[in-house]
N, C-alpha and C positions, 0 to 999 in steps of 0.2 A: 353895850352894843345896840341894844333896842333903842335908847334913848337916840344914839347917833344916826340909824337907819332911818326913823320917824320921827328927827327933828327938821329931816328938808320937806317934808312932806306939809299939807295943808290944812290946817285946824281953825277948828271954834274957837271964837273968843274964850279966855279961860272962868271957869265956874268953879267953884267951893264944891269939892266933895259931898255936899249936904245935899246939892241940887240933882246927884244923879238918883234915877231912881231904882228902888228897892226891887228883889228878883220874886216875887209873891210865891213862888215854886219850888223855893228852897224848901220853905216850913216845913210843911207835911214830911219830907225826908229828914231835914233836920235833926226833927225830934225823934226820929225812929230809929232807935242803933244796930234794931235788926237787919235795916238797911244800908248801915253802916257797915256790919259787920260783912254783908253779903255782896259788897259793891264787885260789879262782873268785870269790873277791868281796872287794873294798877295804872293811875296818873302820876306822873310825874308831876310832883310842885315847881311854878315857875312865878316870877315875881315881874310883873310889869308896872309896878306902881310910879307914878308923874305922868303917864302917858295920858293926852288928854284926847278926844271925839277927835277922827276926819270930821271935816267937810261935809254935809249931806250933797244927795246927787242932784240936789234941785240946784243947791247953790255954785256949780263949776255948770260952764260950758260943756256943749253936746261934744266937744273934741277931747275933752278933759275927760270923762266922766267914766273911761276905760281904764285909765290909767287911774283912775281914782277907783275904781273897782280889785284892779290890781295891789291897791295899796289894802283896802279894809280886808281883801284876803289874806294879806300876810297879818297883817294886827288879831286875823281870828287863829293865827297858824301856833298860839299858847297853849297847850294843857294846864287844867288845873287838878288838884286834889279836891273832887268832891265828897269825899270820905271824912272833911273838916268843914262843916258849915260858916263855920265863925273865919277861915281863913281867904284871905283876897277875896273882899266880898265886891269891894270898887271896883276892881279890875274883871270880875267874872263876870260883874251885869255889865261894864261897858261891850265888853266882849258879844254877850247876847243882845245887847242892842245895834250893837253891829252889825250881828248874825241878821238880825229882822230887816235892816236895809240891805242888806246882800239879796235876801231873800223876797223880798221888793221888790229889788230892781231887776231879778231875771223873771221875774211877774209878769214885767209891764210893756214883752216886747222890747227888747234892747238891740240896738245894732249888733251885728253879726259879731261872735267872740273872735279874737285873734287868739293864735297860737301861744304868746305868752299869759295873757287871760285864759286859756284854757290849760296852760300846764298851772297855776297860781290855783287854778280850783280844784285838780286833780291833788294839788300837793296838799293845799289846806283840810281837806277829804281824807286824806290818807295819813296826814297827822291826824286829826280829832278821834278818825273812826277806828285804824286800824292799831289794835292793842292786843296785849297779853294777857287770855281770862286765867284767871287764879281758877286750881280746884274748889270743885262744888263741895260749900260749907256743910253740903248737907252728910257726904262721906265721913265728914269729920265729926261732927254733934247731933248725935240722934238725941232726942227726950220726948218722954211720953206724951207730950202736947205739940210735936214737929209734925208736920202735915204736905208730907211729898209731894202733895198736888199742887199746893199753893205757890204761887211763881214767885220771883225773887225779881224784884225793881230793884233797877239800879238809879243809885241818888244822882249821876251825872245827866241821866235823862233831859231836862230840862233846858241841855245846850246840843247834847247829840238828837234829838227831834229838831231841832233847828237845821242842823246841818245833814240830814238825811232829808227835809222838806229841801233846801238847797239843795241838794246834788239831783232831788230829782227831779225839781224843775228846771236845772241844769241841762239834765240828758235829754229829756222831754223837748226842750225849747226849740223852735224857728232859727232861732239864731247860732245853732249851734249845727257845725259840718263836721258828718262823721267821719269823711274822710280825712279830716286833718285830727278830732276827735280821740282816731282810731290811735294814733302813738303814741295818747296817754293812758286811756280809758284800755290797756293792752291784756296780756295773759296774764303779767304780776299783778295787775290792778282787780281783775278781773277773781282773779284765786282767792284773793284777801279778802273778797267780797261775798265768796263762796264761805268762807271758813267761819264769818261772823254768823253765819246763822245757828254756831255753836250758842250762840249766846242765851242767858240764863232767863232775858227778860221779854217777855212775848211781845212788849210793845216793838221793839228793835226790828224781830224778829219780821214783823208785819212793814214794818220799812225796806227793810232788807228786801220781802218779797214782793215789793211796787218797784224797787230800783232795778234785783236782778230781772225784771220781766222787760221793765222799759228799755235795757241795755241789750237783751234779747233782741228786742223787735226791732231797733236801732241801726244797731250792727251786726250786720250779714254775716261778715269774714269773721265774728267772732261767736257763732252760732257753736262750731262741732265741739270748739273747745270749752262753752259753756257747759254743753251735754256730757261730755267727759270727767269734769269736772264734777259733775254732779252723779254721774256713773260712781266714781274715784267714792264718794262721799257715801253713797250705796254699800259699797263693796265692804267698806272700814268698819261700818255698822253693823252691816249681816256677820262676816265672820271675821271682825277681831271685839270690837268695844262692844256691843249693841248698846252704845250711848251715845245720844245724837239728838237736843233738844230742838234740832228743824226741818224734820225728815215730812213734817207735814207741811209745813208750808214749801220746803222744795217739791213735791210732788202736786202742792196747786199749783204750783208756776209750770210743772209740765203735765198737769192734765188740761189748761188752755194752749200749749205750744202743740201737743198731739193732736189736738182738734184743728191744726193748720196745717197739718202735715200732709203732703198732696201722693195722691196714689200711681201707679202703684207704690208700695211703701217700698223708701231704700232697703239695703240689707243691712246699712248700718241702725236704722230702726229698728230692725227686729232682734238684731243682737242686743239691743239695749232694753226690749220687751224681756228676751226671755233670759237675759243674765242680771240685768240689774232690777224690773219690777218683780220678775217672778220666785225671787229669793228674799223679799222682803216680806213673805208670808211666813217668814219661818220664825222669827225672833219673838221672843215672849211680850214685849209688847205692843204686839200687832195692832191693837186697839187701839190705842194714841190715833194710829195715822189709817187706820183702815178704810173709812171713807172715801179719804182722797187715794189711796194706792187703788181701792175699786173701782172708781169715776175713770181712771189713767188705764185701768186694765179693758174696762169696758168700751172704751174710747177707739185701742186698738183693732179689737175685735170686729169692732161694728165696720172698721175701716177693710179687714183684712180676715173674716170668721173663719178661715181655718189657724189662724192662732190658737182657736179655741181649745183644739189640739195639744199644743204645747202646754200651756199654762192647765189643762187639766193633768197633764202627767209630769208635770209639775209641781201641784199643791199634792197627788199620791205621795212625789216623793218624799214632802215634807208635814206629812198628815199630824194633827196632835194625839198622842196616847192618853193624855191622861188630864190636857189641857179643857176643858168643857168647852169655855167661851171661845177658844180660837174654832174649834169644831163647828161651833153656830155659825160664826162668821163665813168659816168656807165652805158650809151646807150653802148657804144664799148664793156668797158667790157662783158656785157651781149650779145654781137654779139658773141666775140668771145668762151665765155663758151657755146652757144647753140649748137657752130659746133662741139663739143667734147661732149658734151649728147645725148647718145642714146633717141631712141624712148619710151620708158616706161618713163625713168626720164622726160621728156623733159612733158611728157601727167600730170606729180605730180606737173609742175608750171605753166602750161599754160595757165590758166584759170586767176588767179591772176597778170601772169606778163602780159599780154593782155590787164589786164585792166588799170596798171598802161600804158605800153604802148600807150593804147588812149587815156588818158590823155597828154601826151607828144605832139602826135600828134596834137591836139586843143591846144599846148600852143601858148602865143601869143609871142613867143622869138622865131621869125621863125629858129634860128640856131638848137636849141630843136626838134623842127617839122621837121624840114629837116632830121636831124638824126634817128628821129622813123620812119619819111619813108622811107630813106635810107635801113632799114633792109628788104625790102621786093625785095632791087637788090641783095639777099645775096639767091643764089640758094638750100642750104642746109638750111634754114630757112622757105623759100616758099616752098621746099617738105613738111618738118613737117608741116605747116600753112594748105596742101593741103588734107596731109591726116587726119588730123582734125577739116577741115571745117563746120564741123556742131556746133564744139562748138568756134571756134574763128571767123567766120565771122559774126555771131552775137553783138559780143563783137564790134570789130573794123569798122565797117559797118557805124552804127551812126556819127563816130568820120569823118568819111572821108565824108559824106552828111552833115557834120557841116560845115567842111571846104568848101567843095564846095560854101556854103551858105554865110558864112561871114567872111572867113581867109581875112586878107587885104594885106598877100605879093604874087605876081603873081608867083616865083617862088613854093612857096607852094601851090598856087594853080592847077600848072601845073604837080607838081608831086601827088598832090589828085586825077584828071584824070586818071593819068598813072597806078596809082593801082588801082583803083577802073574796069579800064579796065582791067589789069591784074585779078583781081578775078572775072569779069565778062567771058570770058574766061577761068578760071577753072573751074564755075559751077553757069553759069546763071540763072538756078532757083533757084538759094538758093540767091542767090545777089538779085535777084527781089525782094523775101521774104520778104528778110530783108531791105530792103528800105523799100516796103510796112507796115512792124510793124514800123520802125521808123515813118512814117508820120502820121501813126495812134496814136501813143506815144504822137506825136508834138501838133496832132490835140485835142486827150483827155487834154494835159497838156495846150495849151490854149485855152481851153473848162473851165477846172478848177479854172484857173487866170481870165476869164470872169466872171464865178461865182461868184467870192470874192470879184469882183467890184463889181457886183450891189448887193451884200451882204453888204458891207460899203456902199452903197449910200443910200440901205433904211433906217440904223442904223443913217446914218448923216443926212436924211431929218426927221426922226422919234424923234432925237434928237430937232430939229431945231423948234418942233411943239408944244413940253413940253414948260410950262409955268416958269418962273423964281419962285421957291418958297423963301421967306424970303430974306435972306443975302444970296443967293450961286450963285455961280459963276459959268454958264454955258463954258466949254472949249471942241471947237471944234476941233477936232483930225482928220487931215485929213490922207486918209491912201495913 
């Protein structure tokens, strides 16, 4: 079939197999069967062998040279197995030498694509790139020398960077109308493009995110449904998989779309703030992507601070118990959303984030405690703290006469001093106060636990006096 299709087409005089040349990019994978073993996408084997070079575009006419474009897209429109280095080797470098004059030629300023030139590159695109990733090898073979972190190249690399440089100087190009564009480049084109940044190999994954941005900015009409999509992809992660190796690099492509987002902000924006970013603080591991989910959080904010609002009671509801590092992380965040809430918002969370904050404070992960007290060297936090004193030093009062009492790291205990004299100097009679209810608290509550004792001791000597009746078996319950 192939042979019949591209024998009316135009070639190079014929050359000896010997003359093409060698793909230098195989090696390194080649020899590595880890590579092998780990390849992120199932190719189909296809055999093109006699097929000999187009034409180059120097050598046709400016009339030609479209249809001659049309033709080396279909000759790249093969898969191969690069999981066999040794197999179709003639045919994969012609292929990738093909790829390099495709890639050329939309370089160089090309006359405007026609609609069958633009369905020809959408198809060839969507053959090479869009595939079925096999489960991660890593679920299947753990050994003591496996190292989770370490990313997984795939060996076909070497022809898909080619054709992700293609499609995005494609989309990119002068020559290309979105509006004709728009029929290929659609929602199925557009999902498949979404879904690849499942992929195992970071390099991809960094293509992926120059193309979905450029298709972004591109096209208009396909803005809400890229956001959706990418919403969609949020949702799957938080609460079904929390597996998603491109959850960071989808959130750089929308911490620069947010900083274009014009105010006031829709309401379809803020439903996307506070259902799709503000649940991705919750999954364990927040730290992969936390930078870019904070940059995207802060971004909002600055546009719209009483969000600030929201995504504090927010990260309450999703606080860590037992997690340390996520703790650190949203101690910061929560620093830096306070310095961008006004005084009204800031009085709607204070009460609840206070309390979670003296819990922090008493935790026994001094790197925790150090961080909640950190926030009181944060000059725009201690004005608010100041002119609300009557209802937050209440709150945090206790937490810092716990410490005093039995934190066991002397760094934490040297910065429980330093604020506690800090708020003694903002308003000593209210710091006395509130020590004073606290030891009274202390005092009633081991007044209480006294009680209980000699509650159980009369219950266990009153026990101890009863006679055994019949068969039963007296059992002593110490409390």
């Amino acid at each position: 079939m192939w042979k019949q299709f591209l024998g009316k087409l135009p070639r190079k005089s014929p050359k000896s197999d010997q003359d093409l040349p060698r793909n230098p990019n195989l090696g390194p994978n080649a020899a590595n069967p880890a590579a092998k073993r780990a390849s992120a996408a199932v190719f189909p084997a296809s055999v093109i062998a006699g097929i000999e070079p187009l034409l180059a575009f120097k050598d046709v006419p400016n009339s030609e040279r479209m249809n001659l474009f049309i033709s080396k897209l279909s000759l790249c429109s093969v898969v191969f197995d690069f999981t066999d280095p040794a197999k179709n080797i003639q045919e994969k470098e012609l292929k990738r030498a093909t790829l390099l004059e495709l890639l050329e030629f939309v370089s160089e300023n090309p006359p405007k694509f026609s609609e069958p030139a633009i369905l020809a590159s959408c198809k060839m695109c969507s053959i090479n790139l869009f595939r079925v990733f096999p489960p991660n090898c890593r679920s299947r073979i753990t050994t003591e020398n496996d190292n989770e972190d370490e990313p997984i190249f795939d060996p076909a690399w070497p022809h898909l960077q080619l054709v992700y440089d293609f499609f995005l100087r494609f989309v990119t190009s002068t020559s290309l109308e979105a509006k004709v564009a728009k029929k290929y480049v659609n929602h199925a084109f557009i999902s498949r493009i979404v879904d690849l940044f499942e992929s195992d190999d970071p390099r991809e994954r960094d293509s992926l995110k120059a193309i979905l941005h450029r298709v972004y900015g591109k096209f208009m009409i396909h803005r809400p449904f890229i956001r959706k999509c990418v919403s969609n992809v949020f949702h799957r992660f938080v609460f079904e998989t929390e597996k998603h190796n491109g959850i960071a690099e989808l959130l750089e492509i929308f911490g620069s779309v947010i900083t274009g987002f014009a105010l006031p902000l829709k309401e379809e924006h803020k439903i996307f703030f506070s259902r799709a970013l503000i649940p991705l603080h919750k999954p364990k591991s927040l730290g992969v992507y936390f930078q870019q989910l904070s940059f995207c959080v802060t971004q909002f904010i600055e546009k719209e601070p009483k969000l600030g609002v929201v995504l504090i009671k927010g990260l309450l509801k999703c606080w860590p118990i037992t997690n340390s590092q996520k703790e650190l992380m949203l101690l910061g965040e929560v620093e830096e959303v306070l310095e961008a809430t006004n005084m009204t918002d800031f009085q709607k969370v204070m009460v609840p984030l206070f309390y979670r904050i003296r819990h922090c404070m008493n935790s026994y992960n001094f790197q925790v405690a150090e961080r909640a007290l950190f926030l009181w060297n944060n000059d725009q936090i201690v004005n608010r703290i100041a002119h609300n004193r009557e209802a937050i030093l209440p709150i945090v009062i206790p937490a810092l006469e716990l410490n005093a009492q039995n934190h066991w790291n002397h760094s934490i205990l040297n910065l429980t001093f330093n604020v506690k004299k800090m708020l003694a100097e903002m308003d000593e009679p209210l710091v006395s106060a509130c020590i004073s209810n606290y030891r009274e608290e202390q005092e009633r509550q081991d007044s209480e636990i006294e009680k209980r004792s000699e509650i159980w001791e009369r219950l266990e000597n009153a026990a101890n006096l009863q006679p055994l009746v019949g068969n039963t078996t007296a059992v002593l319950v110490t409390h």
